[in-house]
Each structure stands twice: as C-alpha cells, then as structure tokens.
C-alpha positions in Angstrom: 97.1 98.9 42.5 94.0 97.2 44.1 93.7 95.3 47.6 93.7 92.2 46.1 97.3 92.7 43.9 98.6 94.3 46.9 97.9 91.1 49.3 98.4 88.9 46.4 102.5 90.0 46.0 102.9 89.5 50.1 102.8 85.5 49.1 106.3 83.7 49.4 105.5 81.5 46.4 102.9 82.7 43.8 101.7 80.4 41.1 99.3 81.3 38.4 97.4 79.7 36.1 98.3 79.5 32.3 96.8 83.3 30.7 95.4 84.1 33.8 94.9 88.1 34.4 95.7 89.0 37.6 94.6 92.5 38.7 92.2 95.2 40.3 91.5 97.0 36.8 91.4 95.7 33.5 93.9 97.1 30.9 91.9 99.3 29.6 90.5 101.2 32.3 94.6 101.0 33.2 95.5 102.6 29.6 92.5 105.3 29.8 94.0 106.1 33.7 97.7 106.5 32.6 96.9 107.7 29.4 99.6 105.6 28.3 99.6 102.2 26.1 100.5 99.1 28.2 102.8 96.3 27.3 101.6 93.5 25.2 99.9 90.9 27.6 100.5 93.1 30.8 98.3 91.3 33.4 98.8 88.1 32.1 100.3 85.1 34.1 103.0 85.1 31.0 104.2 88.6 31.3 104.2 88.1 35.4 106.3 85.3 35.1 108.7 86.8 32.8 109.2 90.3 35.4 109.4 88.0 38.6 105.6 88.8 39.8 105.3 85.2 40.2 107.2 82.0 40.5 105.4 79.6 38.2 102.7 78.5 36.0 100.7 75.6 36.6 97.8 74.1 34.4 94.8 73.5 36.8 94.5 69.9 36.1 98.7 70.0 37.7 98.1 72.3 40.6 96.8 69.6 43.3 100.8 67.7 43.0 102.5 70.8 41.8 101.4 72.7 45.9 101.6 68.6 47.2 105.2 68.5 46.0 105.8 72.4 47.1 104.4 72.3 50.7 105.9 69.0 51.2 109.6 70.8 50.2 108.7 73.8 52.4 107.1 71.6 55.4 110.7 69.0 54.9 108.3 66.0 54.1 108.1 63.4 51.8 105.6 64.3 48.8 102.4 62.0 48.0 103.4 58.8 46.5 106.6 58.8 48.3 108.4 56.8 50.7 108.9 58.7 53.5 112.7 59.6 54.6 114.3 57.6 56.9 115.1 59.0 60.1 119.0 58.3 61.7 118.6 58.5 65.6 117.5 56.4 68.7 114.4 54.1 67.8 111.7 54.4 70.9 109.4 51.4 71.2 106.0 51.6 72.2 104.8 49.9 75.2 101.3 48.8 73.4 99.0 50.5 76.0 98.1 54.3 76.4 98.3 56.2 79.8 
C-alpha cells in the first residue's frame, strides 16, 4: 500500500466519489505483483464501501451539503439553511459600546 492509501484510511469519516479508484497502483500492476486475480471492482468507491474502507458515496454535484451537514453534526451546529438551535441559559445583554 502507497503513502497516499495509508494517510487516506487515518480519516475519521471518508467519502468517495461514485466509481472512484482509490489507490497507489492500478489493478493490474496489483494482479502482476501478487500474481493473483483481484476481486471484481477492487479499488473502486463501490467495493470500498461494501468492506468498510469508507463511510459513503457522494455524487460531486452533493458533496458541498453532504460535508455542510457532516461538519455541522461533528462541530454541534446547525447546518446551512437552518435555524440555528436555541440555547436554554442566562441571556447577557450588550451594553452597545466596545471597551
């Protein structure tokens, strides 16, 4: 495995796109290494998915509010296009001027 599989895996969430290929070699130089035949689509978003590689796969045209709604889970805030959450607590008024 290649330097950029190896940091790729060391994401928390890891989204690819539809038939992507993610890898250092291509299959074939893989199958001529090994000397072995590879599973049918190995590399391929699809496969990745389906053997926990990654967590999901996101068109491009999706990925902008697919990692909005994502980091907006992870950060605890409201996504784009959302009213923000309501806070319960002590309300602090502002005086108006700065110091």
């Amino acid at each position: 495995m290649g330097v950029f599989p190896r940091l790729w895996l060391l994401g928390d969430i890891n989204i690819a796109e539809p038939d992507a290929r993610a890898g250092f070699a291509g299959p074939n130089i893989i199958e001529q290494t090994i000397r072995q035949k590879l599973p049918k689509g190995f590399q391929r978003s699809e496969f990745l998915l389906e053997h926990g590689a990654i967590d999901m796969i996101v068109h491009r045209n999706d990925m902008r509010e697919t990692l909005a709604r994502v980091l907006a889970k992870l950060t605890n805030l409201s996504p784009p296009g959302q009213p923000a959450p309501v806070l319960e607590g002590e309300v602090i008024e502002a005086d108006g001027g700065f110091a």
